[in-house]
N, CA and C atoms as an extended XYZ file, in Angstrom:
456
Properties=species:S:1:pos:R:3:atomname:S:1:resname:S:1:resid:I:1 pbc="F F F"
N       -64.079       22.637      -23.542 N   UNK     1
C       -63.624       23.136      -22.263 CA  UNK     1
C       -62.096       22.982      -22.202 C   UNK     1
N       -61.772       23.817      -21.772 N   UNK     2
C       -59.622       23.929      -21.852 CA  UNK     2
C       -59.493       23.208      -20.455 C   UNK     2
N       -58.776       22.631      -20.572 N   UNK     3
C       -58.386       21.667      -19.504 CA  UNK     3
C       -56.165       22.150      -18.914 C   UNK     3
N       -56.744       22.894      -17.218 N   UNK     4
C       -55.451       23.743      -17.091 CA  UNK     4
C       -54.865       22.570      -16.353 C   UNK     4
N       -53.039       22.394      -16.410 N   UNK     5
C       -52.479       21.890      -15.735 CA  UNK     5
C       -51.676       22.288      -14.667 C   UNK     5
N       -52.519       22.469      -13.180 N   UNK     6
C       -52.095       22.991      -12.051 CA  UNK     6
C       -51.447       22.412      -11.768 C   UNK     6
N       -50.631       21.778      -11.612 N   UNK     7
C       -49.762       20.382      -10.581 CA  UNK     7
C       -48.554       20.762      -10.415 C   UNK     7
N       -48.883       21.182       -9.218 N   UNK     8
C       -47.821       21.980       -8.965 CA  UNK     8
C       -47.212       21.053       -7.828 C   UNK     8
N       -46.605       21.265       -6.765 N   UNK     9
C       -46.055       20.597       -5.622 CA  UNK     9
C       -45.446       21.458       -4.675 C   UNK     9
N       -44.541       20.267       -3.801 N   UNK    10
C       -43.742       20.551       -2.927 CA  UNK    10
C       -42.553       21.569       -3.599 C   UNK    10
N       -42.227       22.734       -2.899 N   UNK    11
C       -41.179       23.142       -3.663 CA  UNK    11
C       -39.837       22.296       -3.518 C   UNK    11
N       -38.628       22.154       -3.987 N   UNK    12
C       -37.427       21.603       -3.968 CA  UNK    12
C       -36.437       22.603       -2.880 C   UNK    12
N       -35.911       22.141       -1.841 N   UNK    13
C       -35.664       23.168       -1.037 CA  UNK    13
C       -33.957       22.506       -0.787 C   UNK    13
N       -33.601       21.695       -1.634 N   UNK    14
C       -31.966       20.410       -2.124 CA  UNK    14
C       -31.265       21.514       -2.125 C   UNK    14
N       -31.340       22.309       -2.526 N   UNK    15
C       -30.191       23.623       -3.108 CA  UNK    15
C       -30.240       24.703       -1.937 C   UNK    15
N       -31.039       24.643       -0.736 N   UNK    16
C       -31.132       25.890       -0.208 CA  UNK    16
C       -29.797       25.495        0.969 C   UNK    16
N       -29.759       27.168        1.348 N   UNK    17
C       -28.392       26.902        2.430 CA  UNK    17
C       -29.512       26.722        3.642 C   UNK    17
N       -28.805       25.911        4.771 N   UNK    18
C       -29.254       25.720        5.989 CA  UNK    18
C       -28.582       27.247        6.719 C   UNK    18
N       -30.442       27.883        6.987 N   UNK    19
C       -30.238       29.035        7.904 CA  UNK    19
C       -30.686       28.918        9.125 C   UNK    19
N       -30.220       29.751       10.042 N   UNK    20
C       -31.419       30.032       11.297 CA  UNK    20
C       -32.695       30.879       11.075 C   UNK    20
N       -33.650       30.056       11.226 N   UNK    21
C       -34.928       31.214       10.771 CA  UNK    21
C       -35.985       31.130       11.796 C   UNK    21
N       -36.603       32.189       12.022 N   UNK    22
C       -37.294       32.454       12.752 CA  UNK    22
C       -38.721       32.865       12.127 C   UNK    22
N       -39.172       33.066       12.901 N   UNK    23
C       -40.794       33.605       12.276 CA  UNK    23
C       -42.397       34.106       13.780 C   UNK    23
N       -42.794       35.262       13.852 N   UNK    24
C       -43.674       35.313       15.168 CA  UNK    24
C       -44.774       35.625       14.140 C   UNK    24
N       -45.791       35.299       14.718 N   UNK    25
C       -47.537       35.426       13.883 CA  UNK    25
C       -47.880       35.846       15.554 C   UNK    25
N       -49.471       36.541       15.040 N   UNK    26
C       -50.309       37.043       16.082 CA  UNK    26
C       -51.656       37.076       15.827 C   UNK    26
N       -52.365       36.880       16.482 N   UNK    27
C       -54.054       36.772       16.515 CA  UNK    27
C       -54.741       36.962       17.525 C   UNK    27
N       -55.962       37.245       17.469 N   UNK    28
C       -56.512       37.838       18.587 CA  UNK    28
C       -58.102       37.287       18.281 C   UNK    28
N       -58.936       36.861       19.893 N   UNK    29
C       -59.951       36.314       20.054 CA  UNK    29
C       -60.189       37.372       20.955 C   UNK    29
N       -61.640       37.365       20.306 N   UNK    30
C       -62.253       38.423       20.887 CA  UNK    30
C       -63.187       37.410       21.844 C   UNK    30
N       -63.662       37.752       23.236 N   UNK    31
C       -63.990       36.659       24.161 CA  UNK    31
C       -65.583       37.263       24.492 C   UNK    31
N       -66.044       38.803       24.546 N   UNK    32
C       -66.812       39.187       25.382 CA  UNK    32
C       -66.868       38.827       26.917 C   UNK    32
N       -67.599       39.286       28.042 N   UNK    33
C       -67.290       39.909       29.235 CA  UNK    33
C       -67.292       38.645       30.153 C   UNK    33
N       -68.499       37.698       29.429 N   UNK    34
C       -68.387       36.930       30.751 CA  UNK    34
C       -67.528       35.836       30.038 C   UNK    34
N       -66.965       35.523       28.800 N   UNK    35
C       -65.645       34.394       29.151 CA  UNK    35
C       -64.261       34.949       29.274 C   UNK    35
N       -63.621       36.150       29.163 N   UNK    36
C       -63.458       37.007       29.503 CA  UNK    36
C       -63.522       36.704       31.199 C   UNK    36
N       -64.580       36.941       31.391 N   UNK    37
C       -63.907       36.985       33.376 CA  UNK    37
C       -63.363       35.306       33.638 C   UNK    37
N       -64.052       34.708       32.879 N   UNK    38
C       -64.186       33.021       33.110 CA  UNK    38
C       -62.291       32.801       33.021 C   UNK    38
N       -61.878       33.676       32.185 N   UNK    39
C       -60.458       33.673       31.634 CA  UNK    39
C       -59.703       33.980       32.802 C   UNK    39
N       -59.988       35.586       33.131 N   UNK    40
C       -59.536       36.458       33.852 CA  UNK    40
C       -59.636       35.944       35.419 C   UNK    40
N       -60.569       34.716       36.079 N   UNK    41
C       -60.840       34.737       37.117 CA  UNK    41
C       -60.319       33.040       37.599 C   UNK    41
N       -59.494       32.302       36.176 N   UNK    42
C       -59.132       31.215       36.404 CA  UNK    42
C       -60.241       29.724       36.651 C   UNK    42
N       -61.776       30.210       35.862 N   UNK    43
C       -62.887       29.417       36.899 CA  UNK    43
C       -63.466       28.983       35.470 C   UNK    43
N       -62.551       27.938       34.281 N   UNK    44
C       -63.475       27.712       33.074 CA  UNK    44
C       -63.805       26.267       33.846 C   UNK    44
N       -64.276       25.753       32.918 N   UNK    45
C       -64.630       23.990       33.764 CA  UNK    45
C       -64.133       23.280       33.445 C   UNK    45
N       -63.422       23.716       31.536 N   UNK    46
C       -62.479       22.324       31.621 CA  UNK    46
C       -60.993       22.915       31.475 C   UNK    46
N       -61.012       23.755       32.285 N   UNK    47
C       -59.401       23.349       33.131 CA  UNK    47
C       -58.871       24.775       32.561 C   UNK    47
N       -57.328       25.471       32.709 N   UNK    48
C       -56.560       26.654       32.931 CA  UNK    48
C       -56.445       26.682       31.222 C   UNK    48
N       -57.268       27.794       31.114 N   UNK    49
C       -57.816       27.709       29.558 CA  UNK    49
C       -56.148       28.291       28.767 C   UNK    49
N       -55.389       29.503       28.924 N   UNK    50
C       -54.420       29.470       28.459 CA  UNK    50
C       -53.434       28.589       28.146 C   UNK    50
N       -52.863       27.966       29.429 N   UNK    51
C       -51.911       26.958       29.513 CA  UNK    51
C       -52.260       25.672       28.698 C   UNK    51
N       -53.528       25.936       28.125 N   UNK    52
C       -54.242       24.462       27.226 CA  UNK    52
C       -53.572       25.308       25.938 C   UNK    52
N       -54.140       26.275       25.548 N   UNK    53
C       -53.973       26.905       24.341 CA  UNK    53
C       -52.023       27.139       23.898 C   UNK    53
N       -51.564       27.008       25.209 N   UNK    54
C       -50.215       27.168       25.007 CA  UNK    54
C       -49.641       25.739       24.581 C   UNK    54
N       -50.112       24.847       25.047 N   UNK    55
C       -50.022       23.649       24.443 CA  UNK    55
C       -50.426       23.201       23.176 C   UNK    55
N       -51.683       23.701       22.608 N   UNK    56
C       -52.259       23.641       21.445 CA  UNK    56
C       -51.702       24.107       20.484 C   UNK    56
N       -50.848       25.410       20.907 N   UNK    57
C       -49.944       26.249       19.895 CA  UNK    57
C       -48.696       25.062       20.070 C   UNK    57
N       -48.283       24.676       20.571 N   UNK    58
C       -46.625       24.253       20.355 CA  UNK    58
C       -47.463       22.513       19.439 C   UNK    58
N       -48.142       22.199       19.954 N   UNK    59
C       -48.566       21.272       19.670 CA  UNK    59
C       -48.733       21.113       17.986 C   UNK    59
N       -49.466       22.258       17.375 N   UNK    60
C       -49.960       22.488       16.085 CA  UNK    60
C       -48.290       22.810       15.307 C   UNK    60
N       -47.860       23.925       15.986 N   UNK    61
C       -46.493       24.072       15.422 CA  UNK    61
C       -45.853       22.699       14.751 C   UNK    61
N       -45.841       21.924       15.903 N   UNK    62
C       -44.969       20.503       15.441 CA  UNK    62
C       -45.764       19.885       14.222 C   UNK    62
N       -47.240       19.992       14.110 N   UNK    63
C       -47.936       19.023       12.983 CA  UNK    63
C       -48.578       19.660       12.252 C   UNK    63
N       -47.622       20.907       11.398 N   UNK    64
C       -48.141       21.610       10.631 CA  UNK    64
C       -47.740       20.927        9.398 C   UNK    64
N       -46.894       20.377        9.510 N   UNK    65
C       -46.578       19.657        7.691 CA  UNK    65
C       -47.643       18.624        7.462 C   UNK    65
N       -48.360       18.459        9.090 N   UNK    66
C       -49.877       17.350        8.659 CA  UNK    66
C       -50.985       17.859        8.163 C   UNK    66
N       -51.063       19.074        8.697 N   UNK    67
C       -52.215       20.314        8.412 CA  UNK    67
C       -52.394       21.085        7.162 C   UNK    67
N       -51.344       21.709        6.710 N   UNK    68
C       -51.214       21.772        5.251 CA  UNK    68
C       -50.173       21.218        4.419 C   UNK    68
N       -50.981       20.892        2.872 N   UNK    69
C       -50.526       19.973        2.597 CA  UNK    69
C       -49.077       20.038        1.707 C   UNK    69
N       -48.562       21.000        1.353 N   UNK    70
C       -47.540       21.438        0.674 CA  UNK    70
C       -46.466       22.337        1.606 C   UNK    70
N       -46.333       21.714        2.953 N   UNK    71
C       -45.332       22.393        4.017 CA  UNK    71
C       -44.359       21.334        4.205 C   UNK    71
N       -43.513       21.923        4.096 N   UNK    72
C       -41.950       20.535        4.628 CA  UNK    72
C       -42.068       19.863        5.874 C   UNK    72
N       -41.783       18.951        5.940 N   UNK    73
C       -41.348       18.645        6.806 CA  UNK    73
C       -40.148       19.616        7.948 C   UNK    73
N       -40.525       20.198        9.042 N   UNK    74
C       -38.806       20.368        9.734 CA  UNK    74
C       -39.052       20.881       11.070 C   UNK    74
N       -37.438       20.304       11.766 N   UNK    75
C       -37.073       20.567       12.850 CA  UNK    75
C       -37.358       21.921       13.684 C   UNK    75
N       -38.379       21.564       14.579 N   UNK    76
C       -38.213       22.910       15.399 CA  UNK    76
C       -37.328       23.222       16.346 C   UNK    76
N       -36.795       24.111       16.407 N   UNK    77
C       -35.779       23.877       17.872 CA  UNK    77
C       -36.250       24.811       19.056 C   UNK    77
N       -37.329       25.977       18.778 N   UNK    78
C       -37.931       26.455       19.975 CA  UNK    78
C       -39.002       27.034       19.539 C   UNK    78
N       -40.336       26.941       20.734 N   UNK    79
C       -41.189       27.730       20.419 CA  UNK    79
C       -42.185       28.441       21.275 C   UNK    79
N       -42.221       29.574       21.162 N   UNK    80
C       -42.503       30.579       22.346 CA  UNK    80
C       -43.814       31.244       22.388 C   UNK    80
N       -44.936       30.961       23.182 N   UNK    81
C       -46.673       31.072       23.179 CA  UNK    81
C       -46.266       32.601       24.122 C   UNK    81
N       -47.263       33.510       23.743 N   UNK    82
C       -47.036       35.115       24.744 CA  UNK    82
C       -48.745       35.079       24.623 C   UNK    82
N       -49.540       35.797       25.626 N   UNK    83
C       -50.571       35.708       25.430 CA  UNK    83
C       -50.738       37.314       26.075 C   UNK    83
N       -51.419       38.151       25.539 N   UNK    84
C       -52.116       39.017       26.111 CA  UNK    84
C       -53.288       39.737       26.475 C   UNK    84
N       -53.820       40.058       27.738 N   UNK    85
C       -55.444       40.124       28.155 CA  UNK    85
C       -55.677       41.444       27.912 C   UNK    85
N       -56.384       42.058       26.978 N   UNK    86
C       -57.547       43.256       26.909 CA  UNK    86
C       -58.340       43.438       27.562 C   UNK    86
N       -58.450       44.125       28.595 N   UNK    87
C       -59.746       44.035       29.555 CA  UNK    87
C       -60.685       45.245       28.980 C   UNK    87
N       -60.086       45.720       28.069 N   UNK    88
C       -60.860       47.050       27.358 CA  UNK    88
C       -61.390       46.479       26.163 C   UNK    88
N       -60.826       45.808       25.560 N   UNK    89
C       -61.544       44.819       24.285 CA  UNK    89
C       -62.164       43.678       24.638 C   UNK    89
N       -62.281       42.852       26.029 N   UNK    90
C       -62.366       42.083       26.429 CA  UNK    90
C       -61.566       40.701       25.700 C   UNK    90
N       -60.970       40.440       25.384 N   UNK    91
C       -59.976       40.083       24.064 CA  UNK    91
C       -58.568       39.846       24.415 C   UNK    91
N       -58.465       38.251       24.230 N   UNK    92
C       -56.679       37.691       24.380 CA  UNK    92
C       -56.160       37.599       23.043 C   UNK    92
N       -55.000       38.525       23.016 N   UNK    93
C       -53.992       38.305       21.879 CA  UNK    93
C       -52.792       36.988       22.164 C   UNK    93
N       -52.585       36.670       20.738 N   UNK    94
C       -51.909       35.404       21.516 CA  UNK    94
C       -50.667       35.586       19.835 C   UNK    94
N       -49.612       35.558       20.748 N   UNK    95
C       -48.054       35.424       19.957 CA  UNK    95
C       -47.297       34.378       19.802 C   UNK    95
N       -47.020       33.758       18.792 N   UNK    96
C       -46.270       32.757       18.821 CA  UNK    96
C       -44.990       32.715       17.839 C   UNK    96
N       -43.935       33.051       18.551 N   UNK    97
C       -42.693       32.715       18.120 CA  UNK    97
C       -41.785       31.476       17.619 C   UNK    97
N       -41.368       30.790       16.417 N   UNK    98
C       -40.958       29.994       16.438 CA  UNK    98
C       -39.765       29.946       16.330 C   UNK    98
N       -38.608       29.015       16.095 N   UNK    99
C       -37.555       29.036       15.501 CA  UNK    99
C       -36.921       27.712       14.550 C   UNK    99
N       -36.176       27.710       13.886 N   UNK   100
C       -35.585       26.624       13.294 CA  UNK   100
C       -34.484       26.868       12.262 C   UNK   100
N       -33.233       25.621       12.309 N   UNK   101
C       -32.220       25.978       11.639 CA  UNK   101
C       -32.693       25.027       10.469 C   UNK   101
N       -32.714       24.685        9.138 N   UNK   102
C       -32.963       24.237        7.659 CA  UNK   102
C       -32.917       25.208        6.998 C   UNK   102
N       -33.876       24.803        5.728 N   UNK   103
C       -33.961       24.945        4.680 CA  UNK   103
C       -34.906       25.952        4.025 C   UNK   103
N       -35.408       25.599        4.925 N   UNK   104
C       -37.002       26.402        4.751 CA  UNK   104
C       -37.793       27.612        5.848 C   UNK   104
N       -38.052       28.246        5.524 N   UNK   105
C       -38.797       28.712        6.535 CA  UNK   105
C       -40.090       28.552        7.335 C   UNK   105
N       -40.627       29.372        8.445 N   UNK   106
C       -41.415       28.844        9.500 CA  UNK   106
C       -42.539       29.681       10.086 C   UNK   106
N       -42.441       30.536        8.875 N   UNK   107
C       -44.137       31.002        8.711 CA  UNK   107
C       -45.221       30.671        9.098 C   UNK   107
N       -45.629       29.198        8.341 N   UNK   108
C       -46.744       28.883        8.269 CA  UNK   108
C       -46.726       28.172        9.575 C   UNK   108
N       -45.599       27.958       10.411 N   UNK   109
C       -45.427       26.845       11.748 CA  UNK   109
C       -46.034       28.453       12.852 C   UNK   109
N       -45.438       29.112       12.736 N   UNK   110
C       -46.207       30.187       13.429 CA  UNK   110
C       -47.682       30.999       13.216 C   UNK   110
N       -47.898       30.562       12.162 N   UNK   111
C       -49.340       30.990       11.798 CA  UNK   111
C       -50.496       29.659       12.270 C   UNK   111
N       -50.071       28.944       11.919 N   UNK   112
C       -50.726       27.719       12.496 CA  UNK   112
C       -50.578       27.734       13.883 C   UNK   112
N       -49.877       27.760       14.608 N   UNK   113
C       -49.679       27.320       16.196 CA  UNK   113
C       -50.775       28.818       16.570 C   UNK   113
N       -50.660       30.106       15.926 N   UNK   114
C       -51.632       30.998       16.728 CA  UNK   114
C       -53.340       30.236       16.607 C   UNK   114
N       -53.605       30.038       15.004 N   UNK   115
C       -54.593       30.004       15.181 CA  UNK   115
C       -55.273       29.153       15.865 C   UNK   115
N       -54.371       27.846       16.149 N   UNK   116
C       -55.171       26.636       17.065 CA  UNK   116
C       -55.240       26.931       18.308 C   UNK   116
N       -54.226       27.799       18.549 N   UNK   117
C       -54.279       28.517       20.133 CA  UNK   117
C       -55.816       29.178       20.101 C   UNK   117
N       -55.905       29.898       19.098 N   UNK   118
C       -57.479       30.474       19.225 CA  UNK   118
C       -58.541       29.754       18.988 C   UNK   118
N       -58.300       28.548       18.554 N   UNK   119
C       -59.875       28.244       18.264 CA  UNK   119
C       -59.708       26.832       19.470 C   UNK   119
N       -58.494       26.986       20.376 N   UNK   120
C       -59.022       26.010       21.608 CA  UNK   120
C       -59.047       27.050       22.788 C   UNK   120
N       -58.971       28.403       22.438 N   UNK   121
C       -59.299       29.234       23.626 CA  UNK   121
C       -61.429       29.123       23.316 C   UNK   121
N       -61.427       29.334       21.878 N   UNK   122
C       -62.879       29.333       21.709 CA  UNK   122
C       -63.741       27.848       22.187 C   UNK   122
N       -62.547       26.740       21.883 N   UNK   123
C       -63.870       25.959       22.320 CA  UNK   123
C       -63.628       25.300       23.959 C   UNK   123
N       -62.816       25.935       24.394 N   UNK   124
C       -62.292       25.741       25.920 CA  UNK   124
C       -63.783       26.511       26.308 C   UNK   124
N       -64.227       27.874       26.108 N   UNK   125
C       -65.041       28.444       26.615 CA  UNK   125
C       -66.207       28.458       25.518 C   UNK   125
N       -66.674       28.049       24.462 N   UNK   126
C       -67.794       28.096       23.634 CA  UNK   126
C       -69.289       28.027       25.039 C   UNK   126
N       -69.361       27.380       26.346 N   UNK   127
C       -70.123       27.414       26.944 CA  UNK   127
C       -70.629       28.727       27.271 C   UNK   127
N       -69.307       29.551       27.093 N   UNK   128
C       -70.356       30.847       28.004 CA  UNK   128
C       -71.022       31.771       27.032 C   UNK   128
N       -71.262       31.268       25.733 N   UNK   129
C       -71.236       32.073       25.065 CA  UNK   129
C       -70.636       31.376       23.473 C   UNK   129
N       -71.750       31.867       22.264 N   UNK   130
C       -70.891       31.462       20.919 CA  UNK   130
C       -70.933       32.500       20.565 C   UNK   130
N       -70.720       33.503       20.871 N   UNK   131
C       -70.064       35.191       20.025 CA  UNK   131
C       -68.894       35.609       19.885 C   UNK   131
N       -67.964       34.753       20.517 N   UNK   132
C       -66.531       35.125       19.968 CA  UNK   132
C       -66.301       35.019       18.548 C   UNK   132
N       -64.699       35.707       18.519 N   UNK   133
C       -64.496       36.245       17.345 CA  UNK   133
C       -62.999       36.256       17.246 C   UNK   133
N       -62.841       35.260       16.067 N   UNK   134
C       -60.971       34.987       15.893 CA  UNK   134
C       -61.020       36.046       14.917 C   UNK   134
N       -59.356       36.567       14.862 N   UNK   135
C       -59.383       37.367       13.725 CA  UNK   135
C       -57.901       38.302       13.802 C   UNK   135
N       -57.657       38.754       12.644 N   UNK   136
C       -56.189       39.537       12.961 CA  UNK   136
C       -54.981       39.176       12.841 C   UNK   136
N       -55.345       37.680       12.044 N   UNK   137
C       -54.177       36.360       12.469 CA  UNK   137
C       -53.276       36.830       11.255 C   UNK   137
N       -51.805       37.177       11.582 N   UNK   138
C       -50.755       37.791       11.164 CA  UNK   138
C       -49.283       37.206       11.272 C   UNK   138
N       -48.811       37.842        9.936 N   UNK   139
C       -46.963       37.333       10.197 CA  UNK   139
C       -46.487       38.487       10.669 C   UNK   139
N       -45.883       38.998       11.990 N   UNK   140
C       -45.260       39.630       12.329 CA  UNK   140
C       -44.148       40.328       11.878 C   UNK   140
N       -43.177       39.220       11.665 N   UNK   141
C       -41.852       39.390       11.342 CA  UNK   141
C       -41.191       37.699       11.091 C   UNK   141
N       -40.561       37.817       10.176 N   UNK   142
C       -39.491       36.506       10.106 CA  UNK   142
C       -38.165       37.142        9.468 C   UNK   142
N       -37.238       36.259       10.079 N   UNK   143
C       -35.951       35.835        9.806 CA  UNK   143
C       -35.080       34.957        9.121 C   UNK   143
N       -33.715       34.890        8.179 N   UNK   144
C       -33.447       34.202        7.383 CA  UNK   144
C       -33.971       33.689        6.235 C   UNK   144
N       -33.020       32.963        5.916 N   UNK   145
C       -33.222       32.457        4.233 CA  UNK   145
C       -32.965       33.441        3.080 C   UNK   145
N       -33.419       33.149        1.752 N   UNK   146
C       -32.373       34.185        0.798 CA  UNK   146
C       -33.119       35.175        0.896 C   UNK   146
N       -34.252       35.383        0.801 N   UNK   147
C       -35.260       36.482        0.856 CA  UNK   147
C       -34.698       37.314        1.892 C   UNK   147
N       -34.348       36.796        2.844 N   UNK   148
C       -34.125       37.742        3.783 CA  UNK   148
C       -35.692       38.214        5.397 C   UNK   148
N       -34.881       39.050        5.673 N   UNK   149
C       -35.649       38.974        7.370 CA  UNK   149
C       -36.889       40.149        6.182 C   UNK   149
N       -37.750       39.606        7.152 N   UNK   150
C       -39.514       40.806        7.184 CA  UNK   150
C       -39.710       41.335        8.384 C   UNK   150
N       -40.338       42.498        8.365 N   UNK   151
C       -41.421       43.455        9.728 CA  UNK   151
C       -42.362       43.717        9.362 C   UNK   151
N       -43.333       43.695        9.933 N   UNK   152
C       -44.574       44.322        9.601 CA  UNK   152
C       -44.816       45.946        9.836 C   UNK   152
């Protein structure tokens, strides 16, 4: 049996210039009708289900170098939760903008902060219902570093 040597690591980020970088991800939970109104009507039971999830996102942002395991450590300096209601999909999209000046970029700090936003919108409301549906979870656009800015 060939025995491969993956060992790979942390990348070395000593040499990079300190940029301003940015980064927005997006995802979307699909809720169906009645958590969905539960959303829409302010009446979940444990408490103002967005404003939790907006917390959950800034929250995750900050302890993403705990979450996966090959992410730097770094400074956030802002970070911005947008949420939007589908009443035709029955379905909240949820945006999260980050920012930070280093070394590295902040991708994965915005991809992470959406998805925990979604899966504490799901278990904020898992009562009315287990048929929701995360999904769609995306890098928008980022900014800085040598690579340079992205759009989707």
């Amino acid at each position: 049996m060939k025995q491969v040597d993956n060992m790979g690591g942390m990348v070395d980020v000593g040499n990079k210039d300190i940029t301003v970088r940015t980064a927005k991800a997006q995802g979307t939970i699909n809720l169906g009708p009645t958590a969905f109104g539960v959303v829409k009507e302010g009446a979940c039971a444990k408490g103002d289900v967005l404003t939790t999830a907006k917390i959950a996102a800034i929250q995750a942002v900050k302890s993403t170098q705990t979450i996966i395991p090959l992410c730097h450590s770094i400074l956030i300096e802002a970070v911005d939760v947008e949420f939007v209601m589908d009443e035709e999909d029955k379905s909240v999209s949820v945006a999260v903008t980050v920012k930070s000046s280093g070394k590295t970029g902040v991708e994965m700090e915005a991809l992470v902060g959406v998805s925990v936003s979604c899966l504490t919108i799901y278990d904020m409301l898992k009562y009315t219902g287990k048929a929701m549906t995360i999904g769609q979870i995306i890098l928008l656009e980022k900014t800085g570093g040598k690579n340079g800015d992205y759009k989707r």
